[in-house]
N, C-alpha and C positions, 0 to 999 in steps of 0.2 A: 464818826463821819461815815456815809453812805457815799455811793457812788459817785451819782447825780452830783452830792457838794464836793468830792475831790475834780470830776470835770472841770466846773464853775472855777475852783482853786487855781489848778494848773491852767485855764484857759486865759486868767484877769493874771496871773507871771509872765505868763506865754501872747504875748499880744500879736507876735508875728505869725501868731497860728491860730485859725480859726474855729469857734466854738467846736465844729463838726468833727475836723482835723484832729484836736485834743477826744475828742469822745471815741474816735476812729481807735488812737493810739492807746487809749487805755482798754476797750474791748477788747485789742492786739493781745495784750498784755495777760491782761485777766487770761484770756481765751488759750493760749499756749499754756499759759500754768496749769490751769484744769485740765489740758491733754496730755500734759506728762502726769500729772499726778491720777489719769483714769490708766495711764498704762503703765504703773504700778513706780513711776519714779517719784523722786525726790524734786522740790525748787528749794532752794539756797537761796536767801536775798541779806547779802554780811551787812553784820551790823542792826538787821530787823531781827530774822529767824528765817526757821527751816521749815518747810509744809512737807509731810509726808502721807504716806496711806499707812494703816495698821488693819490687820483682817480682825474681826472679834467670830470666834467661833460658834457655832450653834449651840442653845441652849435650852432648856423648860425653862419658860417664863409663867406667871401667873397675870390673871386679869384680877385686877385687883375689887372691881364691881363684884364678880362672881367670887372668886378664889378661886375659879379654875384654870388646872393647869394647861397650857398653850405653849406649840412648841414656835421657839424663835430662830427663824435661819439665820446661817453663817452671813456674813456683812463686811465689809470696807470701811471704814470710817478715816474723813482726814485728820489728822494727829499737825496741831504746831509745835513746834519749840522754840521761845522765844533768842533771840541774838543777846551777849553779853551786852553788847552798847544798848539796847533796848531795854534791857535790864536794868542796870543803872542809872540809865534816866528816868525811869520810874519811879527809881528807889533813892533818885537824888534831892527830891524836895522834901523830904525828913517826912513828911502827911502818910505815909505806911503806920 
């Protein structure tokens, strides 16, 4: 699911709230998450999972057209972990 069809989703549940309203409220949404998670916190959403930051340190990397070696700077990268209940309902229709 991409954005755009969770709008669409929540806005055809939400009929007392208008297409814009619903697009407002999810931008809100999204938009707070990526500011705590650019200053270096944690979102918790129970039940889904947790979005965090992890630093990966600098490295020699290689270009793999050449073989040569290039150095890789140190980095941020978001880290999820999924929620137990999300877990399990993955893992509850036996197709694993």
């Amino acid at each position: 699911m991409i954005k755009s069809e969770l709008i669409e989703k929540l806005a055809a549940e939400n009929t007392h709230l208008t297409h814009a309203e619903v697009e407002r409220v999810v931008n809100v949404v999204l938009g707070r998450m990526t500011d705590a998670m650019a200053e270096g916190g944690r979102v918790e959403l129970r039940g889904f999972g947790a979005f965090s930051v992890r630093s990966r340190p600098a490295r020699a990397g290689r270009n793999p057209r050449t073989g040569e070696t290039v150095d890789v700077p140190a980095k941020s990268v978001p880290f999820f972990k999924s929620g137990k209940e999300l877990r399990e309902r993955l893992n509850a229709s036996g197709d694993a």
